[in-house]
C-alpha positions in Angstrom: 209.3 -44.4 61.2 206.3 -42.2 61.6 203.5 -42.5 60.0 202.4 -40.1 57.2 199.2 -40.0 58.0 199.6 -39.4 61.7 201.6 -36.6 60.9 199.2 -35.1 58.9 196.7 -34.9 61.3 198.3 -33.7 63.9 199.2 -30.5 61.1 195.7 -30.6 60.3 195.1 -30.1 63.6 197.8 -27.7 64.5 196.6 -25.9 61.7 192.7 -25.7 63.1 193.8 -24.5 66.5 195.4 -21.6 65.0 192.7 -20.3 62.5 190.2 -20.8 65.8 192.8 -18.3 67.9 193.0 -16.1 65.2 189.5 -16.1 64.5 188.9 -15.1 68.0 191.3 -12.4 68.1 189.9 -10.4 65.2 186.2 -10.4 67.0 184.5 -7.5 66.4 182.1 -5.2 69.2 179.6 -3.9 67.9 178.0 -1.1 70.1 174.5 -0.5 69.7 173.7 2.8 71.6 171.1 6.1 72.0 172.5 9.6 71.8 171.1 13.5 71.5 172.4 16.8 70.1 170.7 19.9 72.0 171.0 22.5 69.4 168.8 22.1 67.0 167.3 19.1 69.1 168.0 15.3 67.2 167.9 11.9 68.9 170.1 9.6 67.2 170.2 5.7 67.2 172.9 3.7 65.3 175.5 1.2 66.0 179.4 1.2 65.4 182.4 -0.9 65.9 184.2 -0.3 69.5 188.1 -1.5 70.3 189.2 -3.5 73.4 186.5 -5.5 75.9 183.3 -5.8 74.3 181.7 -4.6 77.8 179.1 -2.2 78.1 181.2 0.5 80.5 184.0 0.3 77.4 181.3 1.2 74.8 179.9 3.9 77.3 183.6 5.1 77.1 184.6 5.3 73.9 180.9 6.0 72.7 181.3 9.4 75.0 184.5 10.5 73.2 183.5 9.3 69.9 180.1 11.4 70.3 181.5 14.5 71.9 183.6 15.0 69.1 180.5 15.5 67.0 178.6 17.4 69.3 176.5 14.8 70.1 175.5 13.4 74.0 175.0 9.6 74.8 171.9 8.8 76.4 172.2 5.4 76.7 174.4 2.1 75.1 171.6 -0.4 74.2 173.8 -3.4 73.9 177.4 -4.9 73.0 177.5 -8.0 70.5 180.9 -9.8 70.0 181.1 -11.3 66.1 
């Protein structure tokens, strides 16, 4: 016969190794970047949330689409921060 005990703590944890995986695979990018709009001249600074690798060539990626679409140039992505 097994234990109860020893079968609850290997649940226990079972059942911390998942919420750690999990926890991991909703991490959030956050992209903190520089951008410009010619006409009328603005500089812009903000941060947003970015999919996929949090590297700094996928922020410059998406970051260019994402801005284009609202007339707006990147200059320059400042920093990525997984959280």
């Amino acid at each position: 016969m097994v234990c109860p005990m020893t079968c609850l703590r290997k649940s226990i944890l079972a059942l911390a190794c998942l919420f750690a995986f999990a926890a991991q695979a909703h991490a959030a990018c956050i992209a903190e970047y520089k951008a410009k709009r010619d006409t009328p001249f603005e500089l812009y600074y903000d941060v947003t949330q970015i999919s996929g690798p949090c590297t700094l060539q996928n922020a410059r990626a998406q970051l260019t689409k994402m801005l284009a679409a609202q007339g707006l140039v990147l200059l320059k992505v400042l920093s990525v921060t997984e959280t």
